[in-house]
N, C-alpha and C positions, 0 to 999 in steps of 0.2 A: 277288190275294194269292197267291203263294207258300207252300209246305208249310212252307220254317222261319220264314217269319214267324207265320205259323198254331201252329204247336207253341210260338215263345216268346209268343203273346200269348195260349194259352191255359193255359201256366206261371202267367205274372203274373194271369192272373186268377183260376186255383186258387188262389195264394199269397193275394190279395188278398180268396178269397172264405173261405179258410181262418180268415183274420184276424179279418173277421168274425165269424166264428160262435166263434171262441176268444174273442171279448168279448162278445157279445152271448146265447150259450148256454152255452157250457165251455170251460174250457182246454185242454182233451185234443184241440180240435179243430186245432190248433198240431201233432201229430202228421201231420197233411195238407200241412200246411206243410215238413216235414221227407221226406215222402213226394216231393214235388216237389223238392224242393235234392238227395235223392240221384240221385232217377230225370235230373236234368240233367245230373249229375255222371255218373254211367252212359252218358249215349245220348254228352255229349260225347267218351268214353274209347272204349265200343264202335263207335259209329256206329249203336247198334239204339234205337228208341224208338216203343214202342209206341201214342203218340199220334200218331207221323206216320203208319207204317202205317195207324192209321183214319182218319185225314185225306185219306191217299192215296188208301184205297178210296172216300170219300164224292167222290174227283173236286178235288182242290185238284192244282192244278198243282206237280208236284218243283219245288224252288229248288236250292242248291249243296249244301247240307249233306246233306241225307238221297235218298239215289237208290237 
């Protein structure tokens, strides 16, 4: 597995863990959800994103996007 495929499958699984817990505990947890749409909007724009960094460090192999 590749680093950006590692950063967008662990987006969709924030998003989707967000979801969760905005139905099943609070709504406010929908704010995580929003946390993740900007930060991909950011790393798309800068090229900096703080979840490949530690992806990087734990040893995931760089793909195209983030180096």
């Amino acid at each position: 597995m590749t680093l950006d495929r590692a950063v967008m499958m662990f987006a969709g699984l924030m998003v989707l863990v967000s979801i969760a817990l905005a139905h099943w505990v609070h709504p406010a947890w929908f704010w995580l959800t929003v946390f993740v749409g900007l930060n991909l909007i950011q790393a798309s724009i800068t090229g900096f994103c703080p979840a490949a960094l530690l992806f990087k460090r734990l040893g995931v192999r760089t793909g195209m996007a983030f180096r």
